[in-house]
DRENTOR-741129 format. One record per residue (C-alpha): residue in one letter; x, y, z; residue number from 1. Coordinates in Angstrom, 1 decimal. Example, Ala and Ser with C-alpha at 12.3 -4.5 7.8 and 13.67 -1.06 7.14 Angstrom:
// residues 2
+-----+--------+--------+--------+-----+
: res :     xx :     yy :     zz :   n :
+-----+--------+--------+--------+-----+
:   A :   12.3 :   -4.5 :    7.8 :   1 :
:   S :   13.7 :   -1.1 :    7.1 :   2 :
+-----+--------+--------+--------+-----+
This chain:
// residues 67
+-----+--------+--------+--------+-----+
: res :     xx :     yy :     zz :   n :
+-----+--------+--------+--------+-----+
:   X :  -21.5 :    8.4 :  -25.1 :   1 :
:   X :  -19.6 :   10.9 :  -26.9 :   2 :
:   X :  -15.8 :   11.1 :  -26.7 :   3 :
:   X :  -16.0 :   14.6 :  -25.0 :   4 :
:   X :  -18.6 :   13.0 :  -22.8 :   5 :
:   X :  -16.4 :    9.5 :  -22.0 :   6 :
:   X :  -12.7 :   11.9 :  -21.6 :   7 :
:   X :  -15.4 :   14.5 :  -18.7 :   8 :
:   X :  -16.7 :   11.5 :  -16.5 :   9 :
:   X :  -13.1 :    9.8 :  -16.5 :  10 :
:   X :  -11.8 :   13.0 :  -15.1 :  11 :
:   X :  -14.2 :   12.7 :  -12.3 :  12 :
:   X :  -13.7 :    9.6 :  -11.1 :  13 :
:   X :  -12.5 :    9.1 :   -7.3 :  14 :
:   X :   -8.5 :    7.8 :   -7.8 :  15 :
:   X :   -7.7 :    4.6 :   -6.3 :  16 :
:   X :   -4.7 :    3.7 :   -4.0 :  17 :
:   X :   -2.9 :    5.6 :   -1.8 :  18 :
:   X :   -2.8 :    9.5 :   -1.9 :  19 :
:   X :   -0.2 :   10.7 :   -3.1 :  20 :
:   X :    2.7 :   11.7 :   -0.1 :  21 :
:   X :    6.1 :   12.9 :    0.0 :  22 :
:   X :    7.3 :    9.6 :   -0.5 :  23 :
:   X :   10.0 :    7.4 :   -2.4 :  24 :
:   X :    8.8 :    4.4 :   -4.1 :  25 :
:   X :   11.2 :    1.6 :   -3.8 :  26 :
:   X :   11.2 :   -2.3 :   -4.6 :  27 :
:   X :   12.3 :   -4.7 :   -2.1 :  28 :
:   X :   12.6 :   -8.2 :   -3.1 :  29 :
:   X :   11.6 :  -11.1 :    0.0 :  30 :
:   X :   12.7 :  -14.5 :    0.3 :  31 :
:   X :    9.7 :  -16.7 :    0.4 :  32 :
:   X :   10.1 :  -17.6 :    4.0 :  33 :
:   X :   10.0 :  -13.9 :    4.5 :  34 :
:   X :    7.4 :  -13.3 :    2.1 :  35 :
:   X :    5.3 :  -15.9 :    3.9 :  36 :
:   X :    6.3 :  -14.4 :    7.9 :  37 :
:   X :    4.7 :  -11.1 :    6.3 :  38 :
:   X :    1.8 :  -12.7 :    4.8 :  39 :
:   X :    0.7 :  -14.3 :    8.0 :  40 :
:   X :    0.9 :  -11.2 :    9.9 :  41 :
:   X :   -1.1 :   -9.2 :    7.8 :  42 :
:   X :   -3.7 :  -11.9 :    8.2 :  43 :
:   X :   -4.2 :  -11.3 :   11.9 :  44 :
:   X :   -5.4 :   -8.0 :   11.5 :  45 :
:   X :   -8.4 :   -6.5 :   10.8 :  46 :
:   X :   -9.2 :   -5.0 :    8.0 :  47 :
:   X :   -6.0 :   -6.9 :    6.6 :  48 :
:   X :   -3.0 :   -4.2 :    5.5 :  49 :
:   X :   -1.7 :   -4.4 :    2.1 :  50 :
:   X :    1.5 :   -5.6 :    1.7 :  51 :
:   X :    2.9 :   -2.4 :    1.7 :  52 :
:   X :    0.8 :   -0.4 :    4.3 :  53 :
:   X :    2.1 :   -3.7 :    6.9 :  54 :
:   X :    5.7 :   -3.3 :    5.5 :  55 :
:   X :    5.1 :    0.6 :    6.8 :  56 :
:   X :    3.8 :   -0.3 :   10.2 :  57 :
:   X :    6.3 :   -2.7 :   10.8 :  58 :
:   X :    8.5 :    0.0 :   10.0 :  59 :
:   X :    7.3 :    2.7 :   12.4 :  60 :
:   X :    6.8 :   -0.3 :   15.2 :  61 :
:   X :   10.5 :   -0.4 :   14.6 :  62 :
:   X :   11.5 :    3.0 :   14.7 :  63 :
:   X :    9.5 :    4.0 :   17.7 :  64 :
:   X :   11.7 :    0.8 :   19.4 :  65 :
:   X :   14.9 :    2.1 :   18.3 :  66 :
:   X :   14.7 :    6.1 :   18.9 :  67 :
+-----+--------+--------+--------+-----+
């Protein structure tokens, strides 16, 4: 394969992750406890949530309590 070739099919490729949004990355650090609370809820669903997508739910679960 060619570079020309390699450089065309790479540019095709699907992207992986989230799509992009209007959104602000941020970094949040968790005590382990907390860390561990989080991981055992993601657990109980199905398909499991990454860490952020459950961080996000929990979120909006929140907000729609406290509107």
């Amino acid at each position: 394969m060619s570079v020309k070739d390699y450089s065309m099919s790479e540019s095709k490729k699907k992207k992986m992750g989230r799509p992009r949004v209007d959104s602000t990355p941020i970094t949040v650090r968790l005590a382990p406890d907390q860390l561990d609370w989080l991981d055992e809820q993601r657990t109980k669903l199905d398909p499991e949530p990454s860490r952020p997508e459950m961080i996000r739910r929990l979120m909006e679960e929140w907000k729609g309590r406290h509107q």
